[in-house]
C-alpha positions as CSV (number, residue, x, y, z in Angstrom):
1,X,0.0,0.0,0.0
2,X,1.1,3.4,-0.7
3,X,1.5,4.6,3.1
4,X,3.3,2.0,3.9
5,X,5.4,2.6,1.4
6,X,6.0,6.3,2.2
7,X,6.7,5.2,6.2
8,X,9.4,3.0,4.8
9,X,11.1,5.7,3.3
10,X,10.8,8.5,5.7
11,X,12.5,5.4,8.4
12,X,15.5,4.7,6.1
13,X,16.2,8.4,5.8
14,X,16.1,9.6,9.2
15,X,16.1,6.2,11.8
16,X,19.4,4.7,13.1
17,X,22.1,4.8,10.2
18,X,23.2,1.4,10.9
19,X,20.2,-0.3,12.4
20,X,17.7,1.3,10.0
21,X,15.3,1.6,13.1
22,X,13.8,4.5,15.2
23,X,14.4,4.7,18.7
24,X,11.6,5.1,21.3
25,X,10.8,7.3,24.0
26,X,7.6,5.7,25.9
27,X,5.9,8.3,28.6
28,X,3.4,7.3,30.9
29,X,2.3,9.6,33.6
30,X,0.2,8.5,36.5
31,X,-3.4,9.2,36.6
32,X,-3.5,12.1,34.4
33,X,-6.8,13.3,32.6
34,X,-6.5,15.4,30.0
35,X,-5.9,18.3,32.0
36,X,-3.8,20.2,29.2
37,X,-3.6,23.2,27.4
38,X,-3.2,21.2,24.3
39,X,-6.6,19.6,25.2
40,X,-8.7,22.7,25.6
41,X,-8.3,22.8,29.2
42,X,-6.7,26.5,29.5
43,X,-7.1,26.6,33.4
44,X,-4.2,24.2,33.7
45,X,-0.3,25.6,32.4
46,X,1.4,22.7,30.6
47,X,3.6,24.4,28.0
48,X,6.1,21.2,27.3
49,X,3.4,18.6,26.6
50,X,1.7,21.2,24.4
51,X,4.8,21.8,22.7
52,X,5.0,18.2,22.3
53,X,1.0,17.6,21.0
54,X,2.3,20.2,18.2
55,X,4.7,18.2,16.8
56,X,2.7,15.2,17.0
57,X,-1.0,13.2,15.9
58,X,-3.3,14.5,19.4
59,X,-6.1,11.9,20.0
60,X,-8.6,13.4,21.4
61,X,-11.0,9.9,22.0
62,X,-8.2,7.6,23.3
63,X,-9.5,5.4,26.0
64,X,-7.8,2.7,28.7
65,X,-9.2,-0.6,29.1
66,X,-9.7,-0.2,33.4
67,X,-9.9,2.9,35.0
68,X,-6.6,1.3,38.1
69,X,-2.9,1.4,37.3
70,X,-1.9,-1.9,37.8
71,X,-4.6,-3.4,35.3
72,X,-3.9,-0.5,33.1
73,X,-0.7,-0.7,32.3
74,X,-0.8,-4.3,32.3
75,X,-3.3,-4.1,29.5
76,X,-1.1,-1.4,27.3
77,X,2.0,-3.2,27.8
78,X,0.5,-6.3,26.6
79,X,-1.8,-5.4,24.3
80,X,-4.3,-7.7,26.2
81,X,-7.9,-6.7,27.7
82,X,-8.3,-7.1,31.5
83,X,-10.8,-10.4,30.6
84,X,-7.4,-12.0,29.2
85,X,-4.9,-10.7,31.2
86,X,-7.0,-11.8,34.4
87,X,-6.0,-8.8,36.2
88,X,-8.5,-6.7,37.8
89,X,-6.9,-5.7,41.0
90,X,-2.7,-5.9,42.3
91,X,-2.7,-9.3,43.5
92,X,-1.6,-11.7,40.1
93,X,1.4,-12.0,37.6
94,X,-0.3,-11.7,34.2
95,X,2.2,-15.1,33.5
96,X,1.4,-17.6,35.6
97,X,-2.2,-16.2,36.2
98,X,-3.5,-16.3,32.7
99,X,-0.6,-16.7,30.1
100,X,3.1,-16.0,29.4
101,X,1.8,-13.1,27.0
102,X,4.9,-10.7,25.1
103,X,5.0,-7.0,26.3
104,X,5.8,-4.3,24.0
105,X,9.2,-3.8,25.3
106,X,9.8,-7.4,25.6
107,X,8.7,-7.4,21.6
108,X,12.2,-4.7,21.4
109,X,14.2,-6.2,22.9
110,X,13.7,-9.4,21.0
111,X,14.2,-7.4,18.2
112,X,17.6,-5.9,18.9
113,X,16.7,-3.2,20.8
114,X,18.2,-2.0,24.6
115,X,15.6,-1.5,26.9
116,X,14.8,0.2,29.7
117,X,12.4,1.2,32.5
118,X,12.4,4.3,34.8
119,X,10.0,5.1,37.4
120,X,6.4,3.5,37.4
121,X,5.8,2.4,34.1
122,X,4.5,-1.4,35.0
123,X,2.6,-1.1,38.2
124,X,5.6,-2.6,41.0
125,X,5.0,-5.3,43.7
126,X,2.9,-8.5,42.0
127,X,1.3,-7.4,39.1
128,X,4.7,-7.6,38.0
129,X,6.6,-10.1,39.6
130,X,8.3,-7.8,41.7
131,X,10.9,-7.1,39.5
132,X,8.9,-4.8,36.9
133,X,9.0,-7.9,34.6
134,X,12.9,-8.0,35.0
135,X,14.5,-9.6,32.4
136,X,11.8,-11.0,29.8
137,X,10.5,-6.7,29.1
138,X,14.1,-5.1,30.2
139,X,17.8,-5.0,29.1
140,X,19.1,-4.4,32.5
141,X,17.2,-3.6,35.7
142,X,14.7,-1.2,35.8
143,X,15.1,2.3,38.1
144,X,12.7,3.4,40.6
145,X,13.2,6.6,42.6
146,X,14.3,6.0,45.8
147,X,12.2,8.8,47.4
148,X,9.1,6.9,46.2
149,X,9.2,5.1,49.4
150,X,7.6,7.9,51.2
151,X,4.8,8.1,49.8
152,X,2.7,7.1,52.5
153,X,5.3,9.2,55.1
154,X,4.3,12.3,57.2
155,X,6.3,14.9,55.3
156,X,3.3,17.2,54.6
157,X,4.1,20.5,56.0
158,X,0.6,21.3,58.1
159,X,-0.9,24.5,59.6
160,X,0.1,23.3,63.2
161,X,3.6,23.1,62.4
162,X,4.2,19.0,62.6
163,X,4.4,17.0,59.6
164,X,1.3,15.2,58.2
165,X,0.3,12.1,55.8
166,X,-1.8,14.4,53.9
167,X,-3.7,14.8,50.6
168,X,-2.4,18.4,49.9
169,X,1.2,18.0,50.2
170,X,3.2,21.4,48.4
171,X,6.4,20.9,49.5
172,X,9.9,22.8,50.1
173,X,11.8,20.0,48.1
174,X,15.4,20.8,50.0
175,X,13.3,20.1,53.2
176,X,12.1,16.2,52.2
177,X,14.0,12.7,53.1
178,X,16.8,12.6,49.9
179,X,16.2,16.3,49.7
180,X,14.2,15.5,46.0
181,X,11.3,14.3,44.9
182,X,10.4,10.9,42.8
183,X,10.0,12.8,39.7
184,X,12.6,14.6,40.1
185,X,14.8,11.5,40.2
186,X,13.2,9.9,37.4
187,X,14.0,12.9,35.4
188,X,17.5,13.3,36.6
189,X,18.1,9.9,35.3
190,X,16.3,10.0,32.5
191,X,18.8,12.7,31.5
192,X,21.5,10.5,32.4
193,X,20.5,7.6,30.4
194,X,20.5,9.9,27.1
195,X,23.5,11.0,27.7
196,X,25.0,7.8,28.2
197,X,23.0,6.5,25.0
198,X,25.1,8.8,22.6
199,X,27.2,6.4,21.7
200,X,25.7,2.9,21.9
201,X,23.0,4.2,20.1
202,X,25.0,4.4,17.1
203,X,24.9,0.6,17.1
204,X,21.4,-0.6,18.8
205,X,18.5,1.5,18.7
206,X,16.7,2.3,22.3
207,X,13.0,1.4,23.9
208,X,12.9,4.3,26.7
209,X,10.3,4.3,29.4
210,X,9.5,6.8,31.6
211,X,6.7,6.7,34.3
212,X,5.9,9.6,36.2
213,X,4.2,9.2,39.7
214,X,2.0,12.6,39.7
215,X,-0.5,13.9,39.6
216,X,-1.1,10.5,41.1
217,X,-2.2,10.9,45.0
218,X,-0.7,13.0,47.5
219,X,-0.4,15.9,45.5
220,X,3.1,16.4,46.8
221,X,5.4,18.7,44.6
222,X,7.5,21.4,44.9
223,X,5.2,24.1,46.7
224,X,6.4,27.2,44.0
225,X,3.9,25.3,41.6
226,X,1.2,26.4,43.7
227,X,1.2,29.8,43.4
228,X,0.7,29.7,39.3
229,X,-3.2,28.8,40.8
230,X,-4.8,30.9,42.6
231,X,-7.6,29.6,45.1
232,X,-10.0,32.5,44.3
233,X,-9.6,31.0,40.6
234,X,-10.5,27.5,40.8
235,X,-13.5,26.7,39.4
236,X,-15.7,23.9,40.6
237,X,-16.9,20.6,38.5
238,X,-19.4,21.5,36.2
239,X,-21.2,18.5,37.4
240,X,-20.4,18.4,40.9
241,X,-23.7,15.9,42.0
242,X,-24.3,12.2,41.6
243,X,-26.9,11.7,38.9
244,X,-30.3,11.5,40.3
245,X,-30.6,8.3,38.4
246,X,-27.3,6.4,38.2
247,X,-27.5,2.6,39.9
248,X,-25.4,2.7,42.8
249,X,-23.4,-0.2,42.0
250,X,-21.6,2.6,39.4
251,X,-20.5,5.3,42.2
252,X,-17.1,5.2,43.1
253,X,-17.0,6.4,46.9
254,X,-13.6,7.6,47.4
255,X,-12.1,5.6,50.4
256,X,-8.2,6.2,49.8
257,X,-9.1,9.8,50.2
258,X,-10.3,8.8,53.8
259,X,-6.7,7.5,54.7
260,X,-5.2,11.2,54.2
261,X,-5.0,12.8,57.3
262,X,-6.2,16.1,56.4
263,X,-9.2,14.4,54.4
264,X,-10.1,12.6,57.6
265,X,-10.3,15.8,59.8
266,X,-13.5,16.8,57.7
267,X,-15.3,14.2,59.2
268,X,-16.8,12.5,56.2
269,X,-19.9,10.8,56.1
270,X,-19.7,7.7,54.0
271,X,-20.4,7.0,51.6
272,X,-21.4,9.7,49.6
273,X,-20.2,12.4,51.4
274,X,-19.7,15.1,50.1
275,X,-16.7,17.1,50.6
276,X,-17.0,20.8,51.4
277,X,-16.7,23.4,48.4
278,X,-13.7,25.1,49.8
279,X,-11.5,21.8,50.2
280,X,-13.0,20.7,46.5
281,X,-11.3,24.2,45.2
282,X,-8.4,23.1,47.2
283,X,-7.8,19.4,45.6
284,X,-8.8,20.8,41.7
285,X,-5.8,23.2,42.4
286,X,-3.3,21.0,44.0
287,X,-4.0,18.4,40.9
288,X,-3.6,21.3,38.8
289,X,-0.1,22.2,40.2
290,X,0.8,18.4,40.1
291,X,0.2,18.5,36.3
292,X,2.3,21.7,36.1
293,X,5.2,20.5,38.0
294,X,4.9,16.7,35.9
295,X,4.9,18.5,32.4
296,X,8.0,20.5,33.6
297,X,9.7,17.0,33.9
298,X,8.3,16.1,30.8
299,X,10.3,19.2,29.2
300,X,13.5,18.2,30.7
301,X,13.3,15.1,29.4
302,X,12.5,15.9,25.9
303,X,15.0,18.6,26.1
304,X,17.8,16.5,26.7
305,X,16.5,13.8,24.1
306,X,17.1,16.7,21.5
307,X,20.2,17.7,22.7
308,X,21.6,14.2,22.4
309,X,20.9,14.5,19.2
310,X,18.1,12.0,19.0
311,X,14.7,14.2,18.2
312,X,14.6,13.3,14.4
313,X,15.4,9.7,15.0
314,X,12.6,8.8,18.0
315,X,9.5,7.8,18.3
316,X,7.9,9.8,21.1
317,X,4.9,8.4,23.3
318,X,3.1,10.1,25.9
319,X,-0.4,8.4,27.4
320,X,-2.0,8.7,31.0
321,X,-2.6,5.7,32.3
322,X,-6.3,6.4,33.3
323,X,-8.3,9.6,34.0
324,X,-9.2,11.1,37.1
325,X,-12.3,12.6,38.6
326,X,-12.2,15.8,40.4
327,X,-15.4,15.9,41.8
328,X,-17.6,15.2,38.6
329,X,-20.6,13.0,39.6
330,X,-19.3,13.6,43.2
331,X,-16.2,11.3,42.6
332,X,-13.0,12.1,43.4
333,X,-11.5,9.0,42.4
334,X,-11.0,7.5,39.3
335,X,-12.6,3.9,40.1
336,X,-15.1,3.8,37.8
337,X,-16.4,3.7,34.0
338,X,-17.1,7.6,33.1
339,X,-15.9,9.0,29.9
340,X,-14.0,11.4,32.9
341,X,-11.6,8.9,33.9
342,X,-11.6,6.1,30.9
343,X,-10.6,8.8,29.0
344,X,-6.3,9.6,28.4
345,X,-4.4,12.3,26.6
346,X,-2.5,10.4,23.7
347,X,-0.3,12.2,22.0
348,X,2.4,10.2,19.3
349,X,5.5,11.8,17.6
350,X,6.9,10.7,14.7
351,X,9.6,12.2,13.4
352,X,9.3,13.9,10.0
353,X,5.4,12.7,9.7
354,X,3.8,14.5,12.4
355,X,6.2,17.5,12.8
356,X,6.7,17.9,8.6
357,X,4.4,20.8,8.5
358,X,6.6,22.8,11.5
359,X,9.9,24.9,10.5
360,X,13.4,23.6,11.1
361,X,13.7,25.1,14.6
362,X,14.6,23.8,17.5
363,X,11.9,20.9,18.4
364,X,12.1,20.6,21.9
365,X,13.0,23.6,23.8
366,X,12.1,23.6,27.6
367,X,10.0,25.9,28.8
368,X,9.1,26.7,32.6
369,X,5.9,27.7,33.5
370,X,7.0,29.4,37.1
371,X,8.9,32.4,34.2
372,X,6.8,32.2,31.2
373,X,3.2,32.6,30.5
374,X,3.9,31.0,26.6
375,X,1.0,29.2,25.9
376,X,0.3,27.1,22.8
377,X,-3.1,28.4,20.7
378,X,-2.7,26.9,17.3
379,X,-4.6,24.1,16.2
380,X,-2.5,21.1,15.2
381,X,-2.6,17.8,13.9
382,X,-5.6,16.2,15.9
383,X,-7.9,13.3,15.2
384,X,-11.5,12.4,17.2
385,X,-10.8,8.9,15.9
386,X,-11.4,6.4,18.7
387,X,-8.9,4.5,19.7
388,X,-7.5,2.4,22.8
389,X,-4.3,2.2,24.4
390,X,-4.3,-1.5,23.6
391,X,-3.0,-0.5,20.0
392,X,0.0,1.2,21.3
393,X,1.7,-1.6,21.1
394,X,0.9,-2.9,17.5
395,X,1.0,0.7,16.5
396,X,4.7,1.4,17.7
397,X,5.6,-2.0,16.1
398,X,4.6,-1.1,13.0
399,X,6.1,2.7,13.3
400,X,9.6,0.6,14.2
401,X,9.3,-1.5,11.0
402,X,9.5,-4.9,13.4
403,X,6.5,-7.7,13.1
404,X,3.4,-6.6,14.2
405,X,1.4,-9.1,15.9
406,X,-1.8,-10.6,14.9
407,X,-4.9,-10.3,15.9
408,X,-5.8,-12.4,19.0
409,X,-8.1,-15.6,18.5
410,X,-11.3,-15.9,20.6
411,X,-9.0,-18.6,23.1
412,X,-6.1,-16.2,23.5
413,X,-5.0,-17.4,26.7
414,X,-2.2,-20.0,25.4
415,X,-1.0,-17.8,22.7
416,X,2.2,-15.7,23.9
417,X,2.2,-13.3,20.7
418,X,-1.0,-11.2,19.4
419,X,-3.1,-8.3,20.4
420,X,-6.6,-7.2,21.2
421,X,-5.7,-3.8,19.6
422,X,-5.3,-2.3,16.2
423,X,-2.4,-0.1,14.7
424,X,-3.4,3.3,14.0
425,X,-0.8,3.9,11.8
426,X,-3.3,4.7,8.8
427,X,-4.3,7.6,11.3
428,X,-0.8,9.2,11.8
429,X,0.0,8.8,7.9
430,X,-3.8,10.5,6.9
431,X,-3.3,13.1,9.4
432,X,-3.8,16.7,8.5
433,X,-5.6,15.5,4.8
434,X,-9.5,16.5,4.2
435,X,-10.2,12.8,3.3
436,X,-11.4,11.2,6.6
437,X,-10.5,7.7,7.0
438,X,-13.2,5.1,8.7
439,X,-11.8,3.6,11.7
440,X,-13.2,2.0,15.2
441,X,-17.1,2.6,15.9
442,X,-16.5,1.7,19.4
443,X,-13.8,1.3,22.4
444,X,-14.3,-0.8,25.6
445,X,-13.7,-0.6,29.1
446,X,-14.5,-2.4,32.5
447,X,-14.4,-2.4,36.3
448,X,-15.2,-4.7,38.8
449,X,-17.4,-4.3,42.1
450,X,-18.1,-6.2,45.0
451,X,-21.5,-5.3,46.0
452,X,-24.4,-2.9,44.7
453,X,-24.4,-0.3,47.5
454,X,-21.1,0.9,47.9
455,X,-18.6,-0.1,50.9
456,X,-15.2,0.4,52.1
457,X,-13.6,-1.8,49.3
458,X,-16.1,-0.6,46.5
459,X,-13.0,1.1,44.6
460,X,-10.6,-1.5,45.2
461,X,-11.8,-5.0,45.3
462,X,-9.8,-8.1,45.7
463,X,-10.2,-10.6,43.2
464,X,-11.8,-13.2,45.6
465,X,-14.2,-10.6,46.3
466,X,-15.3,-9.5,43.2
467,X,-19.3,-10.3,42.3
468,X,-20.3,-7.7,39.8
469,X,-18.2,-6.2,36.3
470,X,-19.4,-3.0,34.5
471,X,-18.8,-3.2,31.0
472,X,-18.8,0.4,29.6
473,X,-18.5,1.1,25.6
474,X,-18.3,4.3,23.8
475,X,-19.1,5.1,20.6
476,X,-18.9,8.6,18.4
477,X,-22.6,9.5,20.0
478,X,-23.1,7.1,23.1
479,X,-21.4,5.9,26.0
480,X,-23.3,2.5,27.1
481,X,-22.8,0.3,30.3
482,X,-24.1,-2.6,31.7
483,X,-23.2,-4.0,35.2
484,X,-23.7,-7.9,35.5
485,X,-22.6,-11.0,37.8
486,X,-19.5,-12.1,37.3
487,X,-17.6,-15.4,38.5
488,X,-14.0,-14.7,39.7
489,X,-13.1,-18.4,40.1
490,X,-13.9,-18.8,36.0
491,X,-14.0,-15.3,35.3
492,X,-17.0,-15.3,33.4
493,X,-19.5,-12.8,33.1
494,X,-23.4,-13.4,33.9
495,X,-25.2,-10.9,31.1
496,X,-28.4,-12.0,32.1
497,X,-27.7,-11.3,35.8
498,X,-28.1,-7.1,35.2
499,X,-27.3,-4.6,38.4
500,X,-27.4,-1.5,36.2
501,X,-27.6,-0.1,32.6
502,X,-26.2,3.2,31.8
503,X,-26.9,5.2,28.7
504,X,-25.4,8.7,28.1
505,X,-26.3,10.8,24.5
506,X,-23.0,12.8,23.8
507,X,-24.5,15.1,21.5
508,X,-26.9,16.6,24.3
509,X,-25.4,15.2,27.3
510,X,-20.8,15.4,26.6
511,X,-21.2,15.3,30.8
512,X,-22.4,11.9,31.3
513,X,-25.4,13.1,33.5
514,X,-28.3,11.7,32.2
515,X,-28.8,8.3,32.2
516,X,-31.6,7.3,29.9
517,X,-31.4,3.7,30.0
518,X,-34.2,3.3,31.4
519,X,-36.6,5.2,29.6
520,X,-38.8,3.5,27.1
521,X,-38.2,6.1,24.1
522,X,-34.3,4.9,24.3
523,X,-35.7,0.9,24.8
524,X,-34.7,0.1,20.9
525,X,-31.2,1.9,21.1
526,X,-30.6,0.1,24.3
527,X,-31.3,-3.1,22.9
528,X,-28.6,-2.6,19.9
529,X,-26.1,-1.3,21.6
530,X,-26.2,-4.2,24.4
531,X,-25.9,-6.7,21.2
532,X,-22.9,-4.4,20.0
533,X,-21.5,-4.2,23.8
534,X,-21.9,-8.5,23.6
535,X,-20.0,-8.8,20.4
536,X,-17.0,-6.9,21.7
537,X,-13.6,-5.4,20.3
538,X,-14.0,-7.3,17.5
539,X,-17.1,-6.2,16.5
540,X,-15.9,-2.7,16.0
541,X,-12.4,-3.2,14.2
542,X,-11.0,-0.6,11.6
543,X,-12.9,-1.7,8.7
């Protein structure tokens, strides 16, 4: 096919001169929603991943497979949906729980490729075998910050002097055990590593993944990054109430909040709450600074990446790992199926395709929002294609000119190599023409419960305990979720055991607040998108 044929050539002119392959800069940044500049969301300063979205294909509809990091990242990484990979909480090994499945960096490596993990980028502790997968994804041994360890510490500065495990955690970062910060670390060696890689990279191309911990719970960060956000300007959530007619088994009731000591001083009623308007501004602004402070690590890295001469021959990835909910539907959470946390910023750069329409200037200069107000206003190469993070993987394959791996058949669980995703690489090559291109009608997510009312392990649920899974699709004009039994010893879902339908009309309702699944008028559009939600990704490949 001619695109195909026009990737080949742009990679032999500009990858590695002696490997003929791109290198790969993967970014994953923990709970992020996207909170951007680049996504519409002006109240939030994130000048480096804007500057990245403009030299790359911003996808505006891109959507994880479970709203929790571990079973998240679990799915990207191996291109598998949570009903292969098993994995709906922290407690299994994707390998010996459901099948020795290939990761995406595993797939590099095989492929000559050195590669390498800093930070979170699989979820640490069992869902990855304790060694972040160590040596079947990796080269050498991956690098975690070592100030990560306090993350459940008392080193939040209160308003009585002593030190708190709080929520709201701005922090003097000279002050703090290791006198840094985990992101700060991963940066710092992030910076390192492409230094080091000047040389070697002349010979083997590179997989490099990053994982950020914020804006991932306690907003700790350096405290300067709060004074970019006013309190008198935080706004609250547009949609600040639980629906009047949402089954309860969908709520998400927050309990991890409960743990923070300065959450637990408001003396929360629980379930539902709710949390005072003043403290509400106060958690929309501290995630706001997180995302400020993250996106300045994000510059740094890329900065370096172009000063070791590598931004014309690297890939360059950057997804959240699931949403977040900051007080929409009353949540404050992200455990749950709204478009508010299933939903990711995706943004993938490919050198001399997504960036050809940009001058020959410098591509990734870093810019610091505490002494610049720069701000990105242009549109750029977008698309409201949907797409999942499961085709990450057979997308970057592709992009990297290695095998792309089939399709998985309908018993995948014995087959190491093949995906539940779909390259989008038709999407980055079409970008920017007039002609459209058809692609996915629909993307899929899910999340387990243990009960219909929620309780204190509603959000989190063990495997053992898991009785009820909400399986949520979106298409272009619906978002469409049904809650059933489900067996965790066979893992089977009970369709005709229902605990709740959602249905929400994006055209009139882009908030989710309406649920009219219920109402006879919407009785024949239920019905077909239940048969459409039954027959699953396949049912809604690229045609």
């Amino acid at each position: 096919m001619l695109w195909k044929f026009i990737l080949l050539i742009v990679c032999f002119k500009h990858c590695n001169a002696k490997t003929g392959k791109p290198n790969v800069l993967f970014l994953v940044i923990d709970d992020l929603r996207p909170a951007l500049g680049c996504y519409d969301y002006p109240k939030v300063l994130s000048p480096n991943i804007d500057n990245l979205a403009s030299v790359s294909l911003q996808f505006n509809n891109a959507h994880v497979q479970q709203t929790v990091c571990g079973p998240s990242r679990t799915s990207f990484l191996t291109s598998r949906r949570p009903d292969t990979t098993r994995l709906y909480d922290f407690g299994s090994y994707w390998r010996t729980h459901a099948g020795n499945y290939t990761t995406l960096p595993q797939h590099f490596k095989d492929n000559g490729y050195f590669t390498y993990s800093i930070g979170k980028v699989f979820h640490p502790g069992i869902p990855s075998n304790f060694t972040d997968d160590y040596p079947l994804s990796w080269s050498t041994p991956v690098f975690h910050p070592p100030t990560q360890k306090y993350k459940m510490a008392k080193v939040c500065p209160g308003p009585d002097g002593d030190l708190h495990m709080n929520l709201l955690c701005p922090v003097d970062v000279k002050t703090q055990p290791g006198g840094s910060l985990p992101d700060i670390q991963s940066a710092e060696h992030a910076i390192e590593m492409l230094k080091n890689f000047s040389k070697p990279s002349e010979t083997q191309p590179f997989f490099l993944a990053v994982g950020f911990h914020k804006p991932h719970i306690p907003f700790k960060f350096p405290k300067e990054y709060l004074d970019l956000y006013p309190i008198e300007e935080i706004d609250l959530a547009p949609n600040p109430e639980i629906p009047p007619d949402l089954p309860l088994v969908a709520y998400s009731s927050w309990p991890r909040l409960l743990l923070r000591e300065d959450v637990k001083s408001l003396n929360l009623s629980f379930p539902f709450g709710p949390i005072p308007w003043d403290f509400q501004r106060k958690i929309r602004q501290h995630y706001y600074a997180s995302v400020t402070y993250t996106d300045a690590m994000v510059g740094k890295v890329l900065k370096q990446l172009e000063a070791s001469g590598f931004a014309d021959n690297t890939i360059v990835t950057l997804i959240g790992d699931h949403g977040w909910s900051l007080g929409e539907h009353g949540d404050w959470c992200k455990y749950e199926n709204f478009e508010v946390v299933t939903r990711v910023p995706m943004l993938v750069h490919v050198p001399h395709v997504t960036d050809k329409q940009k001058s020959k200037q410098q591509k990734f200069q870093y810019m610091d929002a505490l002494e610049t107000s720069q701000s990105r206003t242009e549109k750029d190469l977008q698309t409201d294609a949907l797409v999942e993070t499961v085709d990450l993987f057979p997308t970057l394959s592709e992009l990297a000119g290695i095998e792309v791996p089939p399709y998985c058949p309908d018993n995948p669980f014995k087959v190491d190599f093949c995906t539940e995703g779909s390259s989008f690489v038709k999407l980055l090559i079409h970008a920017g023409k007039k002609r459209e291109i058809t692609w996915k009608d629909a993307v899929f997510s899910q999340y387990p419960r243990p009960s219909d009312y929620p309780q204190m392990n509603t959000d989190l649920p063990s495997l053992k305990d898991i009785k009820i899974m909400g399986y949520t699709m979106r298409t272009n004009r619906y978002r469409y979720t049904e809650w059933v039994g489900f067996d965790p010893t066979n893992f089977k879902a009970n369709f005709t055991e229902v605990h709740g339908k959602e249905l929400y009309l994006h055209n009139s309702d882009p908030l989710e607040i309406y649920n009219v699944a219920n109402l006879k008028m919407y009785a024949d559009l239920a019905e077909s998108l239940h048969k459409k939600l039954l027959a699953g990704w396949k049912g809604a490949l690229p045609t």
